[in-house]
C-alpha positions as CSV (number, residue, x, y, z in Angstrom):
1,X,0.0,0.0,0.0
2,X,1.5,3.5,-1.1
3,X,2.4,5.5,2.1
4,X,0.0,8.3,3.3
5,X,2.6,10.5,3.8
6,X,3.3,12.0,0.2
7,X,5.9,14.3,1.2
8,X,8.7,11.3,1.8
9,X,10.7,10.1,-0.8
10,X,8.7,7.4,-2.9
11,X,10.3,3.9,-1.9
12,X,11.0,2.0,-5.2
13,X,11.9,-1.6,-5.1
14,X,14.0,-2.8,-8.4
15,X,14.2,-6.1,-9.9
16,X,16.9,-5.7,-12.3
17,X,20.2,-8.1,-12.6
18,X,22.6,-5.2,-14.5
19,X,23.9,-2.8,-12.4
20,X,24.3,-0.6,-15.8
21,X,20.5,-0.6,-16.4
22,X,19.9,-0.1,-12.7
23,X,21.9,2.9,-12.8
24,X,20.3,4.0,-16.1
25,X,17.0,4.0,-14.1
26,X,18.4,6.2,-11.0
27,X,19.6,8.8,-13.3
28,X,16.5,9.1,-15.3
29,X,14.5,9.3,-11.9
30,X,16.7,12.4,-10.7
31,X,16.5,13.8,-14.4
32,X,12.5,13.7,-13.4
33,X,12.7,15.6,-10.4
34,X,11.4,12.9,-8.3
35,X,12.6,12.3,-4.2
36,X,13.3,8.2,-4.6
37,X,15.0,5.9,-2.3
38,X,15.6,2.7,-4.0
39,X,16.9,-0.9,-3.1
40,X,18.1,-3.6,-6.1
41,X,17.2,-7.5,-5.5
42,X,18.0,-10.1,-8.1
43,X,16.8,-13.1,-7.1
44,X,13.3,-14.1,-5.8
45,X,14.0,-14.7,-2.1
46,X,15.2,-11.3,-1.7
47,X,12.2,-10.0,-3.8
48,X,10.2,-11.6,-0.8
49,X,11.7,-10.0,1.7
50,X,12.0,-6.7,0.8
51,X,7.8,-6.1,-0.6
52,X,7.9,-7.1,3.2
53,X,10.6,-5.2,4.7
54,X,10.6,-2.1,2.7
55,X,7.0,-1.5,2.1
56,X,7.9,-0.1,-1.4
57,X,5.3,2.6,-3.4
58,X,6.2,1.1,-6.5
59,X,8.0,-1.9,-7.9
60,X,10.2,-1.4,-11.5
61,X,11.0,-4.9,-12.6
62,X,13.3,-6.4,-15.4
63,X,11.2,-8.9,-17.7
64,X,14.0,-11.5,-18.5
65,X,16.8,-12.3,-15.6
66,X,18.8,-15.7,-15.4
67,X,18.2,-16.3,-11.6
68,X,14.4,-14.6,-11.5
69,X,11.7,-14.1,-14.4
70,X,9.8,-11.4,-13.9
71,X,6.1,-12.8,-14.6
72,X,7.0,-14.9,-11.9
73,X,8.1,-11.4,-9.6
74,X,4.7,-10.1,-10.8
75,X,2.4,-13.3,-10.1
76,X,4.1,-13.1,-6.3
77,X,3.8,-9.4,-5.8
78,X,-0.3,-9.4,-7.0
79,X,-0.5,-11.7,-4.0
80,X,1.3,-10.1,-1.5
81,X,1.2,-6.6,-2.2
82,X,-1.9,-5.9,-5.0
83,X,-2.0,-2.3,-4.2
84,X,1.1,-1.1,-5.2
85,X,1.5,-0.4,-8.6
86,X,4.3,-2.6,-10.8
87,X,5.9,-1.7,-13.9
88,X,7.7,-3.8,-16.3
89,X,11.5,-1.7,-17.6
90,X,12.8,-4.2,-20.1
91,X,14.5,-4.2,-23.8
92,X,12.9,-7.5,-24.5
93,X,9.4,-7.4,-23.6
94,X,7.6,-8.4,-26.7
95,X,3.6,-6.8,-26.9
96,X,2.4,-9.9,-26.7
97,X,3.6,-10.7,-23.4
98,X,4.0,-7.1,-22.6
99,X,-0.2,-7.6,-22.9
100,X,-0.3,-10.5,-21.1
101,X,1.4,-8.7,-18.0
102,X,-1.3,-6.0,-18.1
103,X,-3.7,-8.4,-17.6
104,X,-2.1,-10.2,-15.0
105,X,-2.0,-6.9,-12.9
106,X,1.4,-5.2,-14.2
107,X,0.5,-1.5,-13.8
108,X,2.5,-0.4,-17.3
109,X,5.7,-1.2,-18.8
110,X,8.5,0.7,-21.0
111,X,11.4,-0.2,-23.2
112,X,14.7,-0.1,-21.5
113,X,15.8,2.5,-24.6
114,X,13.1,4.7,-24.0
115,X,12.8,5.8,-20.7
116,X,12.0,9.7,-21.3
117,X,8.3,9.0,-19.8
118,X,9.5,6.9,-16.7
119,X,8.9,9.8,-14.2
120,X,5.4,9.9,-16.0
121,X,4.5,6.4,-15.7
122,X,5.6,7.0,-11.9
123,X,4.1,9.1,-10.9
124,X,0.5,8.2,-12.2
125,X,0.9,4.7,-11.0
126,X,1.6,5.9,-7.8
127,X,-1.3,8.8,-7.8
128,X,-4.0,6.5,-9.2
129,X,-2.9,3.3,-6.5
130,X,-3.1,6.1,-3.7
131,X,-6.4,7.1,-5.5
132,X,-7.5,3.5,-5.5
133,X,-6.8,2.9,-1.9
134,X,-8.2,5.9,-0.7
135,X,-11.3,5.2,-2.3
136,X,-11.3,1.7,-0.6
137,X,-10.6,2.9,2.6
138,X,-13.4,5.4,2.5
139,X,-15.8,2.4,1.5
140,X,-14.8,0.5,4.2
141,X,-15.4,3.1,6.3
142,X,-18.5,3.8,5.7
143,X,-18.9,0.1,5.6
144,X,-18.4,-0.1,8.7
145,X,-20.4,3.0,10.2
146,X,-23.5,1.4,9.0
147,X,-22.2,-1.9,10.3
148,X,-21.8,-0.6,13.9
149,X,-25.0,1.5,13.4
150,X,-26.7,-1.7,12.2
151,X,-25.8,-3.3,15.3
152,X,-26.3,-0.7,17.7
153,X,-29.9,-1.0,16.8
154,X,-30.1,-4.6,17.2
155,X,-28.6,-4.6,20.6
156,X,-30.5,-1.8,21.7
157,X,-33.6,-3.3,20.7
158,X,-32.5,-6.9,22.6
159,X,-31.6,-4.4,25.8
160,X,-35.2,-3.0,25.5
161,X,-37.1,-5.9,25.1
162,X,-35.3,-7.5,27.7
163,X,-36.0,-4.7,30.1
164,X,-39.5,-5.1,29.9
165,X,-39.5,-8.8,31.0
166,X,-36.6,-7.7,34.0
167,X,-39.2,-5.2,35.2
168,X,-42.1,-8.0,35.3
169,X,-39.6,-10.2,37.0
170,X,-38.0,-8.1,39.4
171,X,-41.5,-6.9,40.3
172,X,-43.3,-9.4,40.8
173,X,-40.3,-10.7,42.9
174,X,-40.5,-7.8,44.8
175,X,-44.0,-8.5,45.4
176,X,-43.7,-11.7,46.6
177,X,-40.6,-10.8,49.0
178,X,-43.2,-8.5,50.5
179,X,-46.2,-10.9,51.2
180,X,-43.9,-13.4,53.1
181,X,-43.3,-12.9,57.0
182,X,-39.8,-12.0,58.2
183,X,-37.4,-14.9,58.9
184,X,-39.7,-17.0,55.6
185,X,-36.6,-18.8,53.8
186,X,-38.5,-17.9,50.5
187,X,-37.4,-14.1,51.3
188,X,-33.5,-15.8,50.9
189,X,-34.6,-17.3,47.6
190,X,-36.5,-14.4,45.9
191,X,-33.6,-12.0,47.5
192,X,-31.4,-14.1,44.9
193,X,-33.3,-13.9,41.8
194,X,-33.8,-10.0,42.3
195,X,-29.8,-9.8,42.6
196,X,-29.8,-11.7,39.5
197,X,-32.6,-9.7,38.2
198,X,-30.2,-6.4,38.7
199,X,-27.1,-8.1,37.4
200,X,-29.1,-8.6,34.2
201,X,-30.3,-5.2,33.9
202,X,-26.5,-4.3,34.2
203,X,-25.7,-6.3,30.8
204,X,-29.0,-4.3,29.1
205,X,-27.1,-0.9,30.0
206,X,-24.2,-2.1,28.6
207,X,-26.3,-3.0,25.0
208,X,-27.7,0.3,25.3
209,X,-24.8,2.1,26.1
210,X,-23.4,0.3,23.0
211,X,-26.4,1.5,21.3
212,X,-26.1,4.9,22.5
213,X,-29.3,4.7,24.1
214,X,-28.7,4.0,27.5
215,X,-29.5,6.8,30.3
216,X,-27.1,9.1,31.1
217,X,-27.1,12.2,33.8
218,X,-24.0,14.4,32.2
219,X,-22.6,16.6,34.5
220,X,-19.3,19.1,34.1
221,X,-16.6,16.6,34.9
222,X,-13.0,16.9,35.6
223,X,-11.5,13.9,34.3
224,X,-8.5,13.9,36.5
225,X,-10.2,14.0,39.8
226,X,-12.3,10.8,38.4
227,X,-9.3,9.3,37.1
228,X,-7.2,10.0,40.9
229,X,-10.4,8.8,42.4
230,X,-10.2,5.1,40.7
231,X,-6.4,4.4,40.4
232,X,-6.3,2.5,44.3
233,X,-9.3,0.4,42.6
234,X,-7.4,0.2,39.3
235,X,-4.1,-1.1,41.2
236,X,-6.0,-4.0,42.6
237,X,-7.9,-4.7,39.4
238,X,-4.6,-5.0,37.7
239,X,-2.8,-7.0,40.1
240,X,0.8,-7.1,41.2
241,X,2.7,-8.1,38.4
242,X,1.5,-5.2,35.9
243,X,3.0,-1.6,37.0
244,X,1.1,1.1,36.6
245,X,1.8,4.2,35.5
246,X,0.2,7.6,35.3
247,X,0.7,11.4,33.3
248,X,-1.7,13.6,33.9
249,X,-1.2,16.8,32.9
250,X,-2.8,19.5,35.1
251,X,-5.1,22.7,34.2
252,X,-7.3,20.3,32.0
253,X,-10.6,21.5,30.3
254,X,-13.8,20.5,31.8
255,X,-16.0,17.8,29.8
256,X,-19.8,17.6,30.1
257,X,-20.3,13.6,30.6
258,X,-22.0,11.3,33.3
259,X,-19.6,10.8,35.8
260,X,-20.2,7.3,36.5
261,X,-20.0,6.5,32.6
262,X,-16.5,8.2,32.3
263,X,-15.5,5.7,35.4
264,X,-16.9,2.5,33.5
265,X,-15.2,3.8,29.9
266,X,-11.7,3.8,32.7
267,X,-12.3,0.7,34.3
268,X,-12.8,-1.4,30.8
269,X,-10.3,-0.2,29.2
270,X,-7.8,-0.7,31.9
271,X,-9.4,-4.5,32.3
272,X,-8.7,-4.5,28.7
273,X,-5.1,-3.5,28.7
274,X,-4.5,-6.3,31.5
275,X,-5.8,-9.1,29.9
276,X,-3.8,-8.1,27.3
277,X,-0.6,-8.7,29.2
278,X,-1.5,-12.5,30.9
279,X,2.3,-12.5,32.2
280,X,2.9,-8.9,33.5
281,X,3.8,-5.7,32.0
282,X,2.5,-1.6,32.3
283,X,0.0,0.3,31.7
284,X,-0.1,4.3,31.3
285,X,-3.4,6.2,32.1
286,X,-2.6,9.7,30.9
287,X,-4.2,13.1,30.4
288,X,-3.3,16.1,28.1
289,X,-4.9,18.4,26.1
290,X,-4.6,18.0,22.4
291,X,-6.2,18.5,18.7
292,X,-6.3,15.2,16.7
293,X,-4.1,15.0,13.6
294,X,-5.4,14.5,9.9
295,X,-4.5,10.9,10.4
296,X,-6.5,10.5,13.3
297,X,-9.5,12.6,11.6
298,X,-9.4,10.2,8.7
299,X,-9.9,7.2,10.4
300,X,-11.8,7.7,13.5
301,X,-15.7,7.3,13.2
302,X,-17.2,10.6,14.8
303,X,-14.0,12.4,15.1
304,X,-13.8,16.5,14.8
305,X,-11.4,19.1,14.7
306,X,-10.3,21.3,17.3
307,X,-8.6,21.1,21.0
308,X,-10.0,18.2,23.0
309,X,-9.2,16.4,26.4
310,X,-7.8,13.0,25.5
311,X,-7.6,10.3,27.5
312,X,-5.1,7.8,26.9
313,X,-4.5,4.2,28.0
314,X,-1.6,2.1,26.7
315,X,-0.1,-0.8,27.2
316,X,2.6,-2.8,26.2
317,X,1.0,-6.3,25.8
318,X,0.1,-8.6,23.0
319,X,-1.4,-5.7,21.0
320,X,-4.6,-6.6,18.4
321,X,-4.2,-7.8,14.3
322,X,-6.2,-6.0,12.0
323,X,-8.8,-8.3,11.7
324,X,-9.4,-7.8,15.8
325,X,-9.1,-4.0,15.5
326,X,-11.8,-4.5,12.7
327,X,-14.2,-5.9,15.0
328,X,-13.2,-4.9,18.6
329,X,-16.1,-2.8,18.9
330,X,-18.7,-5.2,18.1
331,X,-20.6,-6.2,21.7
332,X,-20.5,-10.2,22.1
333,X,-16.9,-10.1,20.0
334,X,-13.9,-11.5,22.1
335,X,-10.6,-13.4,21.4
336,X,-10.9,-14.8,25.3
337,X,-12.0,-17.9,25.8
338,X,-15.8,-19.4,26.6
339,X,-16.2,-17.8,30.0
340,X,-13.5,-15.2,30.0
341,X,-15.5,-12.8,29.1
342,X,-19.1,-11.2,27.3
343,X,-17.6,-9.2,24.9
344,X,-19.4,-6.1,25.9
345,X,-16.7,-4.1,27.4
346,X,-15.2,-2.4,24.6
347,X,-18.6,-2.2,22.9
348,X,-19.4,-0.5,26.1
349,X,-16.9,2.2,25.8
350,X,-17.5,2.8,22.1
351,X,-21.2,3.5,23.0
352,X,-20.9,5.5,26.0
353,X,-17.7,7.5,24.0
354,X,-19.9,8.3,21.0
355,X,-23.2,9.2,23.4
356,X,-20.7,11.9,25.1
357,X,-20.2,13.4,21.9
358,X,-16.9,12.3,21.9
359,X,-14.6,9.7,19.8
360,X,-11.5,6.8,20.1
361,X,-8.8,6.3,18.1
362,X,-6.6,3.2,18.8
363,X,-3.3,2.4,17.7
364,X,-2.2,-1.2,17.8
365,X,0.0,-4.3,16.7
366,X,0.7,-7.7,17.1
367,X,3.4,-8.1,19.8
368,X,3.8,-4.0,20.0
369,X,1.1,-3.2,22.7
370,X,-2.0,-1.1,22.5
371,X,-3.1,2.6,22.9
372,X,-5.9,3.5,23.4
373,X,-7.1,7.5,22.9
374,X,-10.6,9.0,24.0
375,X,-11.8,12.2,22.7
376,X,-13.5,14.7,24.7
377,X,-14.8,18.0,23.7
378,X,-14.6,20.6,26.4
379,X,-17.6,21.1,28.2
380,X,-19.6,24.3,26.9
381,X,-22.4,24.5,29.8
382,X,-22.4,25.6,33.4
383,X,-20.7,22.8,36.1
384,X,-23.9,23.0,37.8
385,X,-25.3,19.1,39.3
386,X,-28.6,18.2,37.9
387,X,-31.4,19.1,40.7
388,X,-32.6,17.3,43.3
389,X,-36.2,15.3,42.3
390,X,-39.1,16.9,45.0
391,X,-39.7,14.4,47.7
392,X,-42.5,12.0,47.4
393,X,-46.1,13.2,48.7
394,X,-48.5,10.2,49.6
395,X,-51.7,10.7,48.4
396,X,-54.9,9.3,50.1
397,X,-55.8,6.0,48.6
398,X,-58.2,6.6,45.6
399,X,-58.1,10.2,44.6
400,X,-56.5,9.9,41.5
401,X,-57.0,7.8,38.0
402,X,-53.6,7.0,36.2
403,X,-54.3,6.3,32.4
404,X,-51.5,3.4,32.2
405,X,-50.3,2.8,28.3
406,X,-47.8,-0.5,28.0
407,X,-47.9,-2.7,24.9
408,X,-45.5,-5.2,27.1
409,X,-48.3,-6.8,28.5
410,X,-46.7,-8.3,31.7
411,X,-45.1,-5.0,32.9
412,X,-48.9,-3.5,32.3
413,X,-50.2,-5.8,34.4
414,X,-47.3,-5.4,37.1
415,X,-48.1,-1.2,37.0
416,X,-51.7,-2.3,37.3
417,X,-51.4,-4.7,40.0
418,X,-49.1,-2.2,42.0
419,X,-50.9,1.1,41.6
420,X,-54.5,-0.4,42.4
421,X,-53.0,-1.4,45.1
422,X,-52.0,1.8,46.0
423,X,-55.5,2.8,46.0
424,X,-55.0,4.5,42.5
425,X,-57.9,3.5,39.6
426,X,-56.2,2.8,37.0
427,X,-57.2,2.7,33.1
428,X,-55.1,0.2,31.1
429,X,-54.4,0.7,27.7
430,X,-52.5,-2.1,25.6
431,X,-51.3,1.1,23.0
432,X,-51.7,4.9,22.2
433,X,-54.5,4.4,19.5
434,X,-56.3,2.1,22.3
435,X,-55.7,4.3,24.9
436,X,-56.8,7.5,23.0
437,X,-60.4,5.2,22.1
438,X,-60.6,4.6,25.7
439,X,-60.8,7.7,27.3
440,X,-62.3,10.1,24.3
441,X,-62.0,13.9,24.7
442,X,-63.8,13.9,28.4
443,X,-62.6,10.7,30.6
444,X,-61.3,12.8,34.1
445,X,-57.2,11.7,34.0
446,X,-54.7,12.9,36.7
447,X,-52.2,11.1,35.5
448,X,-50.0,9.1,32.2
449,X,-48.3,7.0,32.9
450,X,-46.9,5.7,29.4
451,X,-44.6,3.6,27.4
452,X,-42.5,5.8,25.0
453,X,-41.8,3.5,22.5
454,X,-44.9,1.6,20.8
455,X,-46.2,0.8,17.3
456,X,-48.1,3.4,15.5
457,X,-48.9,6.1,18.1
458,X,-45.5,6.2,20.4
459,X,-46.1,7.6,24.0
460,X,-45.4,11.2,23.4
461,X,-47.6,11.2,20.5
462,X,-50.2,9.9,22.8
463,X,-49.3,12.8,25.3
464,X,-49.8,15.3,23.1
465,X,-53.0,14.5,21.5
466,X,-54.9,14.0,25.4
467,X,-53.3,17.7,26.5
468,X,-55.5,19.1,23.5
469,X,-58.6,19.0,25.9
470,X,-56.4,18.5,29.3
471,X,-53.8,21.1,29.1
472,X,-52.7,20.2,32.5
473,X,-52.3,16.5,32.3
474,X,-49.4,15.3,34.2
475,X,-47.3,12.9,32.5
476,X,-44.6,9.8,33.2
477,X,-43.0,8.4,30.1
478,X,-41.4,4.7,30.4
479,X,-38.7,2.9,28.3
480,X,-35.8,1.1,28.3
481,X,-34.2,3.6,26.6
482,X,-32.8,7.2,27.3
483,X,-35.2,9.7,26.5
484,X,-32.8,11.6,23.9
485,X,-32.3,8.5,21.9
486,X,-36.7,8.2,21.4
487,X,-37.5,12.2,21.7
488,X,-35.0,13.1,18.9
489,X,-36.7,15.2,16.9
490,X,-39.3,16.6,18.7
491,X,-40.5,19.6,20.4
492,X,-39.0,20.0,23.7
493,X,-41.4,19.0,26.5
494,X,-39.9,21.1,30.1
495,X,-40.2,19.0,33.1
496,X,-41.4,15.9,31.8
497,X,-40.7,12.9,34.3
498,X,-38.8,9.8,33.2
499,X,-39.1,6.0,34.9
500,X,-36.4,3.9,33.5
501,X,-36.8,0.2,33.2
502,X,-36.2,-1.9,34.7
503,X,-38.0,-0.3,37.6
504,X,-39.0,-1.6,41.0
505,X,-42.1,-1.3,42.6
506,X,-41.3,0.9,45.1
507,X,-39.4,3.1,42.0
508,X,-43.3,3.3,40.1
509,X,-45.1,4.6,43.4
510,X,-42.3,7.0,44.4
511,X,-42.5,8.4,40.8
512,X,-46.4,8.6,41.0
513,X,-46.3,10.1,44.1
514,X,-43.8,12.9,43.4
515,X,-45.9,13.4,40.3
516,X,-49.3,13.9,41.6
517,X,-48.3,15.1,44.6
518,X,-46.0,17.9,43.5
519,X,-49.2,19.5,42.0
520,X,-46.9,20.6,38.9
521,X,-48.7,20.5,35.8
522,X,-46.6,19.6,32.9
């Protein structure tokens, strides 16, 4: 492959037994103007090494030599090295077989006694291979955008369906625990399938972080003091035989991110730099402000100009091929072994990264180590922490009717089950259209309570079609995912209350209860 960097001398690999000729061909390079640096092989093993060892731009081979033929230097170099262009310099080419070298992938070839358009033949060989690659590059790009975005929608939709059946589970667990008496050796049994219950909802975040829909409470965030707050816990994570380092450069920019988010992106990549290094070694966590370089622009997915806080982890372990780094951050992908790990950890970061408005660009090598370089724009708002929610306000049983929209029928029927309870009435609705039928333009609500995410009418479409004739109906939208990543779009709606799922029991009536009891109309 041509080098990107076009202001170095080209590197020219020659195939050519007669030192004459070969000197011939130097001159007539100079005479052109061109910056070359050349090396001479004659025989086919060191035709091998070289395409490997020099990385040439452009190979100039000799048709007819006693210890090599050239055909045979071409056939080789298609298979090893296809984008770099090869051009046949020989006196005895005939057209016929200077023909039959074109079509086996010879770039162009000239008589050794008539070399006045070598630095021509050059230097578009070279321009249309960069072209070529370039082009390629940029397809497999984009390629892989849609790839990753493909996927992202796939996991996020598992991680949302699955948070509907964790809510039902988790609830009615919760339910259950409640009904027994203390000391009941049920409570033990049902306290375990809750834990579980939580640890799965853990895995869903991590799909919908990977998704980019996951819920996130951003805050101005100064990455050091996160960073100095973790590196005890990181030092035990890594254990004794890796050494960690640290270079953190002080007076860094602000970034607007969830706090906790930033600690998870930390904590998987360091887990990722140690299992990296099975038999010891160091990793570096490092800070510094910096702008990315055209290199980095050109291959990072979401990357942008300008100065941005970088977070940097590196390593000096087994490093990644480029078939890994082609895949890395794919959730469920892993080179470890069945039950070494889920796969979602760099998927994770990717997700969480991107969500932050921010991007990664990783360097790395089989046998030379990985780094591994977040970008964060600096933050742009106030470093005030989100607000405080208002503190619940019981309400006497049966003074207010919740309209209760949930096309997953089981977490319905938990909502139902629990706010009825409650003392609420409560009007279920299996979607929008069937809730809008339900209630008409006069049913009394005091409350929504409704899924965000359904077929047809969603739960802010629903929302807004009941406040046409109850301008003051109070609202409390559910999903499994963030509200940015289902409210793109539309019209800002101030004060509108969220209940993430999975949810507990206790989660629903606190939310209810701060809603109607507030007395805010919104």
């Amino acid at each position: 492959m041509p080098h990107k960097d076009k202001n170095r001398p080209l590197r020219i690999l020659v195939l050519e037994d007669e030192q004459d000729d070969f000197d011939l061909l130097i001159r007539q390079l100079r005479k052109e103007e061109l910056a070359v640096e050349t090396r001479r092989v004659q025989t086919e093993a060191d035709f091998k090494r070289e395409l490997g060892d020099f990385r040439p731009d452009l190979v100039i081979s000799d048709y007819a030599m006693p210890a090599f033929n050239g055909l045979a230097a071409l056939r080789i170099h298609v298979k090893t090295t296809p984008d770099t262009p090869f051009l046949f310099v020989s006196g005895t080419i005939g057209e016929d077989t200077a023909v039959q070298a074109l079509k086996e992938g010879a770039t162009d070839y000239l008589l050794k006694g008539h070399l006045m358009r070598l630095g021509q033949a050059v230097r578009r060989a070279v321009d249309e291979s960069r072209a070529r690659v370039e082009k390629r590059r940029l397809e497999l790009e984009l390629y892989h955008s849609q790839k990753m975005e493909a996927i992202g929608r796939l996991a996020g939709g598992v991680a949302h369906d699955f948070n509907n059946l964790l809510t039902a589970i988790m609830g009615y667990t919760e339910i259950m625990e409640e009904g027994l008496p203390p000391g009941d050796p049920m409570r033990g049994n049902l306290s375990e399938v809750r834990n579980a219950g939580r640890r799965a909802a853990d895995l869903t975040r991590q799909l919908l972080a990977f998704g980019r829909k996951q819920v996130l409470t951003p805050r101005v965030t100064d990455v050091n003091e996160v960073l100095s707050g973790l590196l005890r816990l990181v030092a035990r994570l890594i254990g004794e035989n890796i050494e960690l380092k640290t270079n953190l450069e002080p007076g860094l920019k602000n970034i607007y991110v969830d706090p906790g988010q930033l600690e998870q992106v930390i904590m998987n990549l360091v887990v990722n730099a140690r299992d990296a290094m099975p038999r010891g070694g160091a990793i570096l966590l490092g800070t510094r402000m910096a702008e990315p370089d055209a290199g980095v622009l050109a291959v990072s997915e979401g990357a942008r100009p300008g100065l941005h806080v970088l977070l940097e982890v590196v390593d000096n372990g087994s490093g990644m091929s480029p078939e890994t780094m082609a895949r890395m951050f794919e959730p469920f992908f892993t080179t470890k072994g069945v039950g070494k790990g889920t796969g979602l950890g760099l998927a994770t970061v990717f997700g969480i990264v991107r969500q932050s408005e921010g991007f990664i660009h990783v360097e790395s090598a089989p046998g030379r180590g990985s780094v591994f370089s977040v970008y964060f724009p600096p933050a742009t708002v106030p470093g005030l922490p989100p607000g405080r929610p208002l503190p619940p306000v019981p309400l006497p049983p049966g003074t207010g009717t919740i309209l209760l929209v949930e096309d997953e029928e089981a977490v319905r029927k938990l909502a139902a089950h629990v706010l009825s309870a409650k003392g609420y009435r409560v009007l279920e609705a299996e979607s929008g259209i069937a809730a809008r039928d339900l209630v008409g333009d006069k049913e009394a609500i005091d409350l929504l309570l409704t899924d965000l995410v359904m077929p047809k009418m969603g739960g802010h479409d629903l929302a807004v079609h009941l406040r046409r004739n109850r301008p003051g109906l109070r609202v409390i939208y559910m999903s499994g995912y963030a509200p940015d990543a289902v409210l793109e779009g539309m019209p800002p709606e101030p004060g509108a209350t969220f209940l993430n799922k999975p949810f507990s029991t206790q989660e629903l009536v606190r939310k209810v209860q701060e809603k109607l009891g507030a007395g805010a109309k919104t």
